[in-house]
C-alpha positions as CSV (number, residue, x, y, z in Angstrom):
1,X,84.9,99.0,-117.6
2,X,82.4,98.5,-120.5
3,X,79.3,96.6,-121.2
4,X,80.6,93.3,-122.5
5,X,79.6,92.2,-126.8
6,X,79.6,88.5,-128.5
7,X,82.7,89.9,-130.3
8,X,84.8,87.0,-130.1
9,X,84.6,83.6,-131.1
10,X,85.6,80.2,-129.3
11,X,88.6,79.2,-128.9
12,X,89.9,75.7,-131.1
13,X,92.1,74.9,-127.9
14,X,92.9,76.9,-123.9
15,X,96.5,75.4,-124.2
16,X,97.4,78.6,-126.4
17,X,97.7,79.8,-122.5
18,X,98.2,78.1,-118.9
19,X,96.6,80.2,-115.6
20,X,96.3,79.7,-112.2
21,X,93.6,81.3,-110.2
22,X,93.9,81.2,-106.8
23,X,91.4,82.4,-104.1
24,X,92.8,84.3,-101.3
25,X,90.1,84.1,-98.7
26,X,91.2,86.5,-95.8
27,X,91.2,89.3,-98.3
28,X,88.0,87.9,-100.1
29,X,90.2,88.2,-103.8
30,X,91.0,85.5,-106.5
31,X,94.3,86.3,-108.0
32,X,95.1,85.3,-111.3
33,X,97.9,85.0,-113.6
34,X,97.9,84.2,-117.2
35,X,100.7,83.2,-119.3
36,X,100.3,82.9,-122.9
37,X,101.9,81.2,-125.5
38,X,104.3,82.8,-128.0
39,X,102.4,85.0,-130.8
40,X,99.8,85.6,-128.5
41,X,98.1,88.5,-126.7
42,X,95.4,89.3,-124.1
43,X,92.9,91.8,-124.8
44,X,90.4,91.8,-122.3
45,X,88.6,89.8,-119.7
46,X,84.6,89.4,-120.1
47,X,82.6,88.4,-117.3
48,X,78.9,86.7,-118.0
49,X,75.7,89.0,-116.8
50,X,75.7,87.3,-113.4
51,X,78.2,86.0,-111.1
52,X,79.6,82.8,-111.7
53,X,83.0,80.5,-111.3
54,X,83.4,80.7,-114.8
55,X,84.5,84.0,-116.8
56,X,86.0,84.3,-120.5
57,X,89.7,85.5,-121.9
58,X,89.5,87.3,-124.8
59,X,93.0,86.9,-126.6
60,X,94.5,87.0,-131.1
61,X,97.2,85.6,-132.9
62,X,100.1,87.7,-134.1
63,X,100.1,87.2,-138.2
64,X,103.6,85.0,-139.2
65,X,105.0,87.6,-140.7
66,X,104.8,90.5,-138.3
67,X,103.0,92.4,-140.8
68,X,99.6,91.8,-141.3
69,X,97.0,92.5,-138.6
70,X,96.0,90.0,-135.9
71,X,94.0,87.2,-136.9
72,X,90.0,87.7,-135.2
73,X,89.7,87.2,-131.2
74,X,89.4,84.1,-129.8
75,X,87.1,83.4,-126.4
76,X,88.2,80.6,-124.4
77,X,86.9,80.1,-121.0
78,X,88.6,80.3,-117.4
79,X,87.3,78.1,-114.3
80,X,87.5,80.0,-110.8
81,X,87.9,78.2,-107.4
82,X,84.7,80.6,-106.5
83,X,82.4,82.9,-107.8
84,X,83.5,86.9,-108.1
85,X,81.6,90.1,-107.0
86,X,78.5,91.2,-108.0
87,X,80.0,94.4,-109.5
88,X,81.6,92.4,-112.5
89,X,79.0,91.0,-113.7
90,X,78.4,91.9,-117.4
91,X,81.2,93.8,-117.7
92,X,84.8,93.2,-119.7
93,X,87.7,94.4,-118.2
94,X,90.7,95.4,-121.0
95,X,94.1,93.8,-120.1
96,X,98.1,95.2,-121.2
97,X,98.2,93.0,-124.6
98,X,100.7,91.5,-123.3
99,X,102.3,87.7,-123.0
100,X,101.8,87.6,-119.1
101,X,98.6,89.1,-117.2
102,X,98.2,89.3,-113.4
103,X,94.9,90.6,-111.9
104,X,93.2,90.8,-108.7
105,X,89.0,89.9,-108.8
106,X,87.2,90.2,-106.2
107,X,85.0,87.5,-104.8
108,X,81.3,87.1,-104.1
109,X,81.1,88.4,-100.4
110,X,78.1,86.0,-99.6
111,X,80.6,83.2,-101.1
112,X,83.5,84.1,-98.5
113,X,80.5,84.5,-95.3
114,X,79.3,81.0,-96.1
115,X,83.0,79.4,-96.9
116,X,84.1,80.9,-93.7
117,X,81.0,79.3,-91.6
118,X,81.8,76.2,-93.3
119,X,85.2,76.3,-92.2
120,X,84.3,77.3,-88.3
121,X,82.0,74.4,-88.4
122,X,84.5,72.1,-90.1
123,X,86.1,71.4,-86.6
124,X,83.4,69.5,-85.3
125,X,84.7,67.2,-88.0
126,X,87.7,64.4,-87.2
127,X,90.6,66.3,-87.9
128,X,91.5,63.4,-89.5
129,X,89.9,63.3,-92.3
130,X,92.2,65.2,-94.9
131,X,94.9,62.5,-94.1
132,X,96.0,59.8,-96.6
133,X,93.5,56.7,-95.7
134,X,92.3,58.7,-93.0
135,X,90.1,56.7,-90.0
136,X,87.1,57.7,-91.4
137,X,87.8,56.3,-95.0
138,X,89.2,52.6,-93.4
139,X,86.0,52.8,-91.1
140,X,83.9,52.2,-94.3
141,X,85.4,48.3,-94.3
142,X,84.4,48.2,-90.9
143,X,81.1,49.3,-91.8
144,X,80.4,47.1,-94.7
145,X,81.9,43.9,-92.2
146,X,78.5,44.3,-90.4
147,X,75.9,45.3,-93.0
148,X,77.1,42.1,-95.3
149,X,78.3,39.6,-92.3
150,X,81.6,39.0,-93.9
151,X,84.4,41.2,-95.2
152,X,86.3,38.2,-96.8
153,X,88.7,39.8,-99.8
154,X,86.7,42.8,-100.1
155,X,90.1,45.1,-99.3
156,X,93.8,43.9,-99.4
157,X,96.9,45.9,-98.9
158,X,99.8,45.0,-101.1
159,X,103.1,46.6,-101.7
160,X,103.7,49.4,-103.3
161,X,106.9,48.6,-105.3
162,X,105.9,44.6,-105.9
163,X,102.5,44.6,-105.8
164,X,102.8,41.4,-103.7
165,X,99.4,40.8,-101.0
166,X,100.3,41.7,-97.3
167,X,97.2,42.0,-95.6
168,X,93.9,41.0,-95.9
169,X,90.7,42.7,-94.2
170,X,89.0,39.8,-93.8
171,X,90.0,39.5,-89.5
172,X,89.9,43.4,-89.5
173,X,87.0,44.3,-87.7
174,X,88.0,47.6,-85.9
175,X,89.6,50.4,-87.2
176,X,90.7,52.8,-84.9
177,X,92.6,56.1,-84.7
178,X,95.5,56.7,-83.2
179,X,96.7,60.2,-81.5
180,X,98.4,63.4,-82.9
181,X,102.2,61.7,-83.6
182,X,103.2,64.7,-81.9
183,X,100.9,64.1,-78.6
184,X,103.7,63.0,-76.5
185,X,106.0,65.9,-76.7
186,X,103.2,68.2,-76.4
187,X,103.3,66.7,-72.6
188,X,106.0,68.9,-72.0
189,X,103.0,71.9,-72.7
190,X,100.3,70.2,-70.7
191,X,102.3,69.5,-67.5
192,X,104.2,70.8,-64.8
193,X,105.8,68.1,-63.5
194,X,105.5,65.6,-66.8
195,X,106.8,62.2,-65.9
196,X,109.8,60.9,-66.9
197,X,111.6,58.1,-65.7
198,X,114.4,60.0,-64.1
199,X,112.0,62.5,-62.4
200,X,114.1,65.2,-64.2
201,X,112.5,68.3,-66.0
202,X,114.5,68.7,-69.5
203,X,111.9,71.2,-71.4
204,X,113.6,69.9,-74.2
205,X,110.9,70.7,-76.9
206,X,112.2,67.9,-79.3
207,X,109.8,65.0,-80.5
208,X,109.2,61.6,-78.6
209,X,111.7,59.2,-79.2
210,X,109.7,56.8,-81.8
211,X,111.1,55.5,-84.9
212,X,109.1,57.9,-87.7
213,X,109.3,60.8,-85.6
214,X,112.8,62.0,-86.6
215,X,111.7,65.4,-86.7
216,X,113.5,68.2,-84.6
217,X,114.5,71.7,-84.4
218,X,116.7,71.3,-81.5
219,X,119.8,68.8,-81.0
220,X,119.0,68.5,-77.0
221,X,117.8,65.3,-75.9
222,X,114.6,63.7,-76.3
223,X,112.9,63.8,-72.7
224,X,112.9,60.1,-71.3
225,X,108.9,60.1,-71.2
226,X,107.0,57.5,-68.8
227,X,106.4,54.3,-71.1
228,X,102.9,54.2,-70.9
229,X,102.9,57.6,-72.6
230,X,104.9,57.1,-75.4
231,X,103.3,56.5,-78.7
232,X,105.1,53.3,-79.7
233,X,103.2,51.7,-76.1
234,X,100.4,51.4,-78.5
235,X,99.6,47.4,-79.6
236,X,97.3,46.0,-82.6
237,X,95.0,43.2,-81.8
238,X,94.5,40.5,-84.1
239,X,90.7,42.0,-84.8
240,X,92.0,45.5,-84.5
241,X,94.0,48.0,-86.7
242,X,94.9,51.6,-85.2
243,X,95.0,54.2,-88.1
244,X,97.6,56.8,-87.9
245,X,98.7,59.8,-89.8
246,X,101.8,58.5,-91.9
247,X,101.3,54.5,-91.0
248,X,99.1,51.8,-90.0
249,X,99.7,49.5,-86.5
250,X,99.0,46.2,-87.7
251,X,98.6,43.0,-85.9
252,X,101.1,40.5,-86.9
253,X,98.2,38.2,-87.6
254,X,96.6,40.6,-90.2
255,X,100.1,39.6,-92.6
256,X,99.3,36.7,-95.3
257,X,102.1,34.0,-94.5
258,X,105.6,34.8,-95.7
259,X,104.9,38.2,-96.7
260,X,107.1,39.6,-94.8
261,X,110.6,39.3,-93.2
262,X,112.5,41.2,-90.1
263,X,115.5,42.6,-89.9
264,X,117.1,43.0,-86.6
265,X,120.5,44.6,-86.0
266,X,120.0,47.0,-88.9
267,X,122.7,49.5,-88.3
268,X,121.1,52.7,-87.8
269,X,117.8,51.2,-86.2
270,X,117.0,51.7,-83.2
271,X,113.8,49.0,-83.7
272,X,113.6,45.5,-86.1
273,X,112.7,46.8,-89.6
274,X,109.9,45.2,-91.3
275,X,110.4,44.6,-95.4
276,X,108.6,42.8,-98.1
277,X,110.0,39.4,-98.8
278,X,109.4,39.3,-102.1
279,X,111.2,43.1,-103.3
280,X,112.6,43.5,-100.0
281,X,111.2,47.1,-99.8
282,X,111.3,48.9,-96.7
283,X,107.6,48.5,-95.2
284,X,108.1,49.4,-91.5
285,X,109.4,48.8,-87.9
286,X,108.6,45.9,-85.7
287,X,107.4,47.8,-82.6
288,X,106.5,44.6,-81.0
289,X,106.6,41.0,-81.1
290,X,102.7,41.4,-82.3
291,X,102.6,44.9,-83.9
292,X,104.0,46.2,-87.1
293,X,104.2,49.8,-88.0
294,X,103.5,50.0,-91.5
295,X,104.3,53.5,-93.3
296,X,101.4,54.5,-95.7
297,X,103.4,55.3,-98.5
298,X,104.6,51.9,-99.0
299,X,100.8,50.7,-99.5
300,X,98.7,50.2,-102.2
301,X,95.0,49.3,-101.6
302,X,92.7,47.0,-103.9
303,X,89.3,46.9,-102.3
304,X,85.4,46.6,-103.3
305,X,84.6,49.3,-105.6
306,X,82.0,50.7,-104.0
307,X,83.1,51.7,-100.8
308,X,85.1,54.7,-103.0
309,X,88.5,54.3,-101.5
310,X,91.6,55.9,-103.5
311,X,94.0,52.4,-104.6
312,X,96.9,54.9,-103.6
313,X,98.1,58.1,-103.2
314,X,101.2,60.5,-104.5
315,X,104.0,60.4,-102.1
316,X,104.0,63.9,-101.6
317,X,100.7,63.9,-100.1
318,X,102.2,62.1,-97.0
319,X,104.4,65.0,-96.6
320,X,101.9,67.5,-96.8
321,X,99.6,65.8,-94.3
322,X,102.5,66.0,-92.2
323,X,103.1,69.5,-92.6
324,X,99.4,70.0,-91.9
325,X,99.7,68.5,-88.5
326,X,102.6,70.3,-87.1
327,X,101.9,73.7,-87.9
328,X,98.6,72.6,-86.3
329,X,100.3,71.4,-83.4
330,X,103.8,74.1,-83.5
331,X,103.0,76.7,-85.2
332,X,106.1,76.4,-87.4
333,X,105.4,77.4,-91.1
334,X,109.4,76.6,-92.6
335,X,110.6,73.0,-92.7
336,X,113.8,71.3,-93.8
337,X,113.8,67.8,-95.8
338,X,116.5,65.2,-94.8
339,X,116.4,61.7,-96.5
340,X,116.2,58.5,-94.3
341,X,116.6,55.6,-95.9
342,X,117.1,51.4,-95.8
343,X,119.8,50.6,-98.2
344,X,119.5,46.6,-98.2
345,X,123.1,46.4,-100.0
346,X,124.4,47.2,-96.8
347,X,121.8,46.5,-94.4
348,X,121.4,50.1,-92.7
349,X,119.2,52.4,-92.1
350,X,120.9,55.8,-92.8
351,X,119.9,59.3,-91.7
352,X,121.6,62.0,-94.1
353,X,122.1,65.3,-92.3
354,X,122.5,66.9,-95.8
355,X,119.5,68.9,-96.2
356,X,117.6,68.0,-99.6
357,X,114.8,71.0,-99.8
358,X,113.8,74.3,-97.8
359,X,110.0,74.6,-97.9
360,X,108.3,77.8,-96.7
361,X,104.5,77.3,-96.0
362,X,103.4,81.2,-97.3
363,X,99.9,81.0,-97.3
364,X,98.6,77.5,-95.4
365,X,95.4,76.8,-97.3
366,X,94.5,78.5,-100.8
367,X,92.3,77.0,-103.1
368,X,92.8,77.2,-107.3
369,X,92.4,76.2,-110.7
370,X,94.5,75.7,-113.5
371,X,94.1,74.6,-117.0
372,X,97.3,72.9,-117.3
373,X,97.0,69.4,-118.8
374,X,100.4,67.9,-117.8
375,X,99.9,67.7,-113.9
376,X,98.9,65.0,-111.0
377,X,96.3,67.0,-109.1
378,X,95.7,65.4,-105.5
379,X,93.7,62.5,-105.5
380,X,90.0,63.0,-104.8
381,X,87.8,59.7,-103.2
382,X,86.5,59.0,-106.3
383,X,89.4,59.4,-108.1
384,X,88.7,61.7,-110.7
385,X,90.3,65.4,-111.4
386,X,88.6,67.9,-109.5
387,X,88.2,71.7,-110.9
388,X,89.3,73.3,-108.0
389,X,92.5,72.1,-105.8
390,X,93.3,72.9,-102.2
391,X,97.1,73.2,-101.3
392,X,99.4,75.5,-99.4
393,X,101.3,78.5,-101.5
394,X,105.2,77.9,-101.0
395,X,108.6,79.2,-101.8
396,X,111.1,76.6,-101.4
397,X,114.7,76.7,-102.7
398,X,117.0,72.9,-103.3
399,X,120.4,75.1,-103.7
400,X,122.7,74.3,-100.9
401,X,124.8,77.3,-101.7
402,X,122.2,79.7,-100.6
403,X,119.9,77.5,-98.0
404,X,121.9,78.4,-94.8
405,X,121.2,82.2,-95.4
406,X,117.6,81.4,-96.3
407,X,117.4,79.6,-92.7
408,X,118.9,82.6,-90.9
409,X,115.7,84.6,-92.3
410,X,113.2,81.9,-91.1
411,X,113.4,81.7,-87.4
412,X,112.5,78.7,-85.8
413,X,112.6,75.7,-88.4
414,X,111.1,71.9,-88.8
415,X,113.4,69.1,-89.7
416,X,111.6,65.8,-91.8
417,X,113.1,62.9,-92.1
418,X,111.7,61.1,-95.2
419,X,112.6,58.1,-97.5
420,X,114.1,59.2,-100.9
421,X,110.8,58.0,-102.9
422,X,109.0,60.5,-100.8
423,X,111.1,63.4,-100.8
424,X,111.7,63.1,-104.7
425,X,107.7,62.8,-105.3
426,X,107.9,66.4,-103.6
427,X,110.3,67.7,-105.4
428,X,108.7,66.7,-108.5
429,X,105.5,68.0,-107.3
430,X,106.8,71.6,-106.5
431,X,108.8,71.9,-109.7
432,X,106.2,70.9,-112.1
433,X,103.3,73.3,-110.1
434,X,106.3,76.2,-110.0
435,X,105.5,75.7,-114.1
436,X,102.3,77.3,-113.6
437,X,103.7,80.7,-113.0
438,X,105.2,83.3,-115.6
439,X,109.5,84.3,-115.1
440,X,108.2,87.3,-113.7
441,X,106.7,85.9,-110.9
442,X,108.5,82.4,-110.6
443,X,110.7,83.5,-107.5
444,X,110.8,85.9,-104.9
445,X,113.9,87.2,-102.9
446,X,117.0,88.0,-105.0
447,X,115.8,84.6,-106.9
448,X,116.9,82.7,-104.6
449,X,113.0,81.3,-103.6
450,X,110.6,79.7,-106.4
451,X,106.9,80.0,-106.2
452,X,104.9,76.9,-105.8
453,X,102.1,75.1,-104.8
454,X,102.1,71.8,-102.5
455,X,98.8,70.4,-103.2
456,X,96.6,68.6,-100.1
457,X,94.0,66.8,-99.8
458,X,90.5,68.7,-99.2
């Protein structure tokens, strides 16, 4: 490495390239990967006199005709998720000249001590919080109910594919939040002699039998847990909303009048489905005669300003909130997308067995930047693109000719039942963030994997 020299001047535009940096904490090293565009070539990388997020790529222009020299070297500058060592500061390291560069930086160690004593005392924090209109978000219309006295049309849910009003906050004064969706099964971990109704002991490992927790790695039965345990025991009260991970329990009193319209005997069902009169969109389940389960992604939220909360989020979110709770609570890192669907032509509620996606979680929580202009980066609170992006690093595959030998490499594997929206928001997700990444690093394993991101909320 050399001492670094203004010889370069700004760049006009950074789309003459696309990178990804992403930060690998356990081995304290941003990795980064530069593609550029046709006619161009890397020379070097300069990094400013002191450590910072922000470092330069020094690149030219072939000439049209092949001939001529390149044109003078451009500067344009590269954002990192955090800042790198010490040792590279004022110094320019020289890259292949080539079209695609991959390098390894390493990071500030003072940066990964305090990330990682933010991260131990991150779980004194509700676990919650990373989740789609988590309980600590809704609390803030609780909160703003007692400062102002009145809550009246200052947040109304309305449906995501009409935009027709469902619920008002206005006789919402709790919010509370509900348990893991898995809490139920995990029983079968926490006791010896779990009840049941039949006094039995099947160690069945499958999920409890509720209707949005159709996912299962075993085709055993679903243990016949005591009532009182089961998650769908739980009952909204007309001043009272409990706030889950993937849906809302709603009062039937919190619904404006003919909003909504149930659907018993739905083929498929095993509870009354709840839908939007006006599109007749699927919205839910009728757990009881007073409490709807209402699925998050089927919301959209319109609410005062100020309390900062997102109108909606991407579908794929949902699904990656998801995935965050159940390596959390099984340790599983590979998981299997089925659709589940309403299809009001013919008044069923259909579970496909065809599997639509294989998603392996590589790396569970990496944090990066990009300078690619044509993506929808998760959604922040205030709404606004964020420089640097949390999500998990995946390989995933969507060929059915090569997903069963995939599986037999995977051990133990998650099935999740999703509606079609959700599972195409996903798919759309991955393949425009597998974009990001050069042929030469686009897939892993005989091809048959592509490299992606899934992004998550921070």
């Amino acid at each position: 490495m050399t001492k670094t020299a203004d010889i370069a001047t700004t760049a006009t535009t950074t789309q003459d390239y696309v990178y990804v940096a992403e930060y690998l904490q356990r081995i304290g090293t941003i990795s980064l990967i530069i593609s550029l565009q046709p006619g161009f070539s890397a020379s070097h990388i300069q990094f400013p006199d002191k450590p910072s997020r922000t470092i330069n790529l020094v690149y030219s222009q072939s000439r049209c005709d092949n001939k001529s020299p390149p044109t003078d070297e451009l500067s344009s500058p590269i954002d990192l998720p955090v800042e790198f060592a010490l040792r590279f500061a004022g110094t320019l390291k020289k890259l292949s000249g080539g079209r695609t560069e991959l390098l390894s930086i390493r990071t500030d160690p003072q940066q990964d001590l305090n990330k990682q004593l933010n991260e131990k005392l991150s779980f004194l924090d509700d676990g919650q919080d990373s989740n789609p209109w988590s309980i600590k978000q809704l609390k803030r219309l609780e909160t703003k109910s007692k400062i102002d006295g009145s809550i009246a049309n200052a947040a109304q849910f309305k449906c995501k594919s009409c935009e027709s009003k469902l619920i008002s906050s206005e006789t919402i004064t709790t919010w509370k939040a509900l348990p893991s969706e898995t809490w139920a099964e995990m029983m079968d971990f926490w006791h010896c002699h779990k009840p049941s109704d039949d006094g039995g002991h099947n160690h069945s490992h499958a999920h409890s039998d509720v209707p949005d927790s159709k996912t299962t790695t075993t085709a055993e039965p679903v243990p016949s847990f005591n009532p009182s345990y089961a998650v769908s025991s739980f009952e909204a009260y007309p001043s009272t909303a409990l706030v889950g991970l993937s849906y809302i329990l709603f009062h039937r009193s919190h619904f404006t009048p003919e909003s909504f319209t149930e659907l018993s005997d739905i083929d498929g069902a095993r509870f009354p489905l709840l839908t939007c009169r006006s599109c007749n969109a699927w919205l839910g389940y009728v757990d009881s005669l007073q409490t709807f389960r209402v699925f998050k992604w089927n919301l959209t939220l319109v609410s005062d300003s100020t309390l900062l909360l997102p109108s909606l989020y991407p579908d794929y979110l949902f699904l990656s909130a998801t995935i965050a709770e159940l390596i959390s609570s099984h340790g599983i890192y590979t998981f299997s997308l089925l659709e589940e669907d309403y299809n009001p032509d013919t008044k069923s509620l259909k579970a496909d067995d065809r599997e639509l996606a294989l998603i392996w979680i590589f790396n569970p929580d990496i944090h990066y930047c990009t300078n690619a202009n044509d993506r929808s980066p998760a959604v922040s609170e205030s709404e606004t693109t964020i420089t640097t992006e949390r999500g998990y690093k995946v390989f995933y595959s969507i060929d059915p000719t090569v997903m069963p030998e995939l599986k037999e490499t995977r051990g133990e594997i998650e099935q999740l039942y999703f509606p079609s929206k959700v599972i195409d928001s996903v798919l759309t997700h991955l393949d425009n963030n597998s974009k990001l990444y050069p042929p030469e690093v686009k897939t892993i394993g005989n091809k048959n994997w592509n490299v992606s991101i899934l992004d998550r909320l921070k």
